[in-house]
C-alpha positions as CSV (number, residue, x, y, z in Angstrom):
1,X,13.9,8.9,7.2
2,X,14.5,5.1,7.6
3,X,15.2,3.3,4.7
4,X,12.2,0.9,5.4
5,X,9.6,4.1,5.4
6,X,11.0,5.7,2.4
7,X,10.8,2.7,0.5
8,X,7.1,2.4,2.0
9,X,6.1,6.1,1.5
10,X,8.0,5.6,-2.7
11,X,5.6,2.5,-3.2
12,X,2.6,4.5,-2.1
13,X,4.0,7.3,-4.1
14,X,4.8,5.0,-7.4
15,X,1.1,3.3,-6.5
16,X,-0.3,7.2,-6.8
17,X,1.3,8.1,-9.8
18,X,0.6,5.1,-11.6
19,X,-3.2,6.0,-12.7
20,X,-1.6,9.5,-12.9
21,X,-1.1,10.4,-16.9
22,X,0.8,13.4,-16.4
23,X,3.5,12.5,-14.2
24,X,5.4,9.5,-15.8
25,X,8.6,9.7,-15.6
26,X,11.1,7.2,-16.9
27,X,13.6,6.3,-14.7
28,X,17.1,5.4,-17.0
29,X,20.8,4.3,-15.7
30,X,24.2,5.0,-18.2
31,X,27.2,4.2,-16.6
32,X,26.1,3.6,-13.1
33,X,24.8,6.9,-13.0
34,X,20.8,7.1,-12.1
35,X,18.4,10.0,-13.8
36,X,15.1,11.4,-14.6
37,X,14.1,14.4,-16.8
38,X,10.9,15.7,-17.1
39,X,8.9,18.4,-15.5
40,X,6.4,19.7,-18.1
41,X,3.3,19.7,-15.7
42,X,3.0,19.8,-11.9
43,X,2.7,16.5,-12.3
44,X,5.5,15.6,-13.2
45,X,7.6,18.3,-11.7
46,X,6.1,17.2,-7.8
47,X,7.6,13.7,-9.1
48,X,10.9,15.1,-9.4
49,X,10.9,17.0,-6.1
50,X,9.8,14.0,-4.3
51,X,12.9,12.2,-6.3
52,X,15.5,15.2,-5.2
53,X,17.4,13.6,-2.2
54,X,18.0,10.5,-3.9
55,X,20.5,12.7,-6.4
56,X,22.9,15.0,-6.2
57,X,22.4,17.0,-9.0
58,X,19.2,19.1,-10.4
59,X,19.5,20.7,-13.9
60,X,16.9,23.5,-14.9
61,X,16.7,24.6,-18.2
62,X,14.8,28.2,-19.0
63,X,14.8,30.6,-22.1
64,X,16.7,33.7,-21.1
65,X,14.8,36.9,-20.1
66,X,11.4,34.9,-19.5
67,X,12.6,32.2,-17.6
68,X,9.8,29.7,-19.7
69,X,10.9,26.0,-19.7
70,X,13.0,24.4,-21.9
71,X,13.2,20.5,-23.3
72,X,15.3,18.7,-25.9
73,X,18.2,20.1,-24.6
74,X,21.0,17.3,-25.4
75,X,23.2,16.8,-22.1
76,X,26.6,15.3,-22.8
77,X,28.8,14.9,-19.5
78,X,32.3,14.1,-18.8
79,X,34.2,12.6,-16.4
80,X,37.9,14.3,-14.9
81,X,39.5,12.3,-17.3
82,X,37.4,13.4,-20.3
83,X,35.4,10.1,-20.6
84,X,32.0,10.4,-21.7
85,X,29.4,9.0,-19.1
86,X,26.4,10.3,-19.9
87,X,24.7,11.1,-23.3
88,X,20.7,12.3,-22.8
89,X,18.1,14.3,-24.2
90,X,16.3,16.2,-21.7
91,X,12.2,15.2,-21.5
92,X,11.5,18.1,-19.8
93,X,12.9,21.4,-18.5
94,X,13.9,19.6,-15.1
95,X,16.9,17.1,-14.7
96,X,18.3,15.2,-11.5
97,X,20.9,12.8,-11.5
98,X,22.9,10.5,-8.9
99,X,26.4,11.1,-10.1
100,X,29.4,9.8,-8.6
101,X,31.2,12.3,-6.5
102,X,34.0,14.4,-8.6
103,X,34.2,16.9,-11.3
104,X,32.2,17.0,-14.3
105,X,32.1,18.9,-17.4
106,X,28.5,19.2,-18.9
107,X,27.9,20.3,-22.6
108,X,24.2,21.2,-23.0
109,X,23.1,22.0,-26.0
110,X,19.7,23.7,-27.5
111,X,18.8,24.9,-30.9
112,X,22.0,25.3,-32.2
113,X,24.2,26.6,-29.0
114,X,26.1,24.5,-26.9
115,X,27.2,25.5,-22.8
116,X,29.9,24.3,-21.1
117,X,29.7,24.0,-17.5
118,X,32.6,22.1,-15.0
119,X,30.4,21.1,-12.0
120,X,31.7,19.3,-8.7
121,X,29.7,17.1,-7.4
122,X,29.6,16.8,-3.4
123,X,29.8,13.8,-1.5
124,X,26.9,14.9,0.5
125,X,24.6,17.4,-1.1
126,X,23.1,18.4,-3.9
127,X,24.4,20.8,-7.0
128,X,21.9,22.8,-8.8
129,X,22.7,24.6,-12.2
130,X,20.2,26.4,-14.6
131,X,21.0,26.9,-17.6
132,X,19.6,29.6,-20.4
133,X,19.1,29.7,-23.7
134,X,17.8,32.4,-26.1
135,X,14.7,31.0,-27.1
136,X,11.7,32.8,-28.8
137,X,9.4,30.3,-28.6
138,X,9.9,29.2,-25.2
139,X,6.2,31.0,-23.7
140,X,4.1,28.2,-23.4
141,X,5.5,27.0,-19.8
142,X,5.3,28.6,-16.5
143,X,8.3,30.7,-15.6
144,X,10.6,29.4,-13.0
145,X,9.5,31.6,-10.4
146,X,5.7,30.4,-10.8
147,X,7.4,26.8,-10.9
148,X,9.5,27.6,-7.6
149,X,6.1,28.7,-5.3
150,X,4.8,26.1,-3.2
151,X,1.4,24.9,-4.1
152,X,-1.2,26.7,-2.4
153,X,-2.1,25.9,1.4
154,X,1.8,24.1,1.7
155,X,3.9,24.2,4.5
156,X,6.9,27.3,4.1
């Protein structure tokens, strides 16, 4: 897609959205690296899928067992040399982020327990991680799975 039509089709998108109360999503920058969090609605989680091949990492965070959402988790990442670059806390279950390529360690944490993952990010590409959590009273939002499904009627 040419760089003139995607910036055309994300102005149409952003003119869309704006009357749009579920699906506002606050784009943020911390040390040249871009990202978004949300996803608690289709709203919002169609903005983020529309957002995906601007970034080159996707974050999804579930309760264990069910799969249900997750927010609030805290995301702390670090550079190769051990440098924080990041500090956030996750708006919604979903996550994407424009990193620069290299290795990353991510500390997530969520009521009370903290995961450590080392992620490379590609030059090209995207990396995807989920993440779960032991979490009781994660059953108020759709399960992964039902999240994954294309909207009725959509293209496969």
């Amino acid at each position: 897609m040419s760089l003139r039509l995607r910036a055309t089709f994300l102005l149409i998108l952003a003119l869309g959205l704006a009357g749009n109360a579920g699906a506002q999503l606050s784009l943020q920058s911390s040390e040249g690296i871009r990202y978004a969090s949300g996803g608690i609605g289709e709203g919002e989680r169609d903005e983020l899928v529309l957002m995906l091949p601007d970034y080159n990492l996707k974050l999804v965070a579930a309760a264990k067992g069910t799969g249900a959402f997750l927010a609030d988790v805290k995301l702390t990442a670090l550079d190769a040399r051990g440098t924080k670059v990041l500090e956030t806390t996750l708006d919604g279950p979903w996550f994407v982020a424009r990193f620069p390529p290299g290795r990353y360690e991510l500390q997530l944490a969520h009521g009370g327990a903290t995961q450590k993952r080392m992620v490379t990010i590609p030059a090209q590409g995207r990396r995807v991680e989920y993440v779960y959590w032991t979490d009781a009273s994660a059953t108020t939002l759709k399960s992964m799975e039902q999240a994954e499904k294309p909207p009725p009627g959509a293209a496969k």
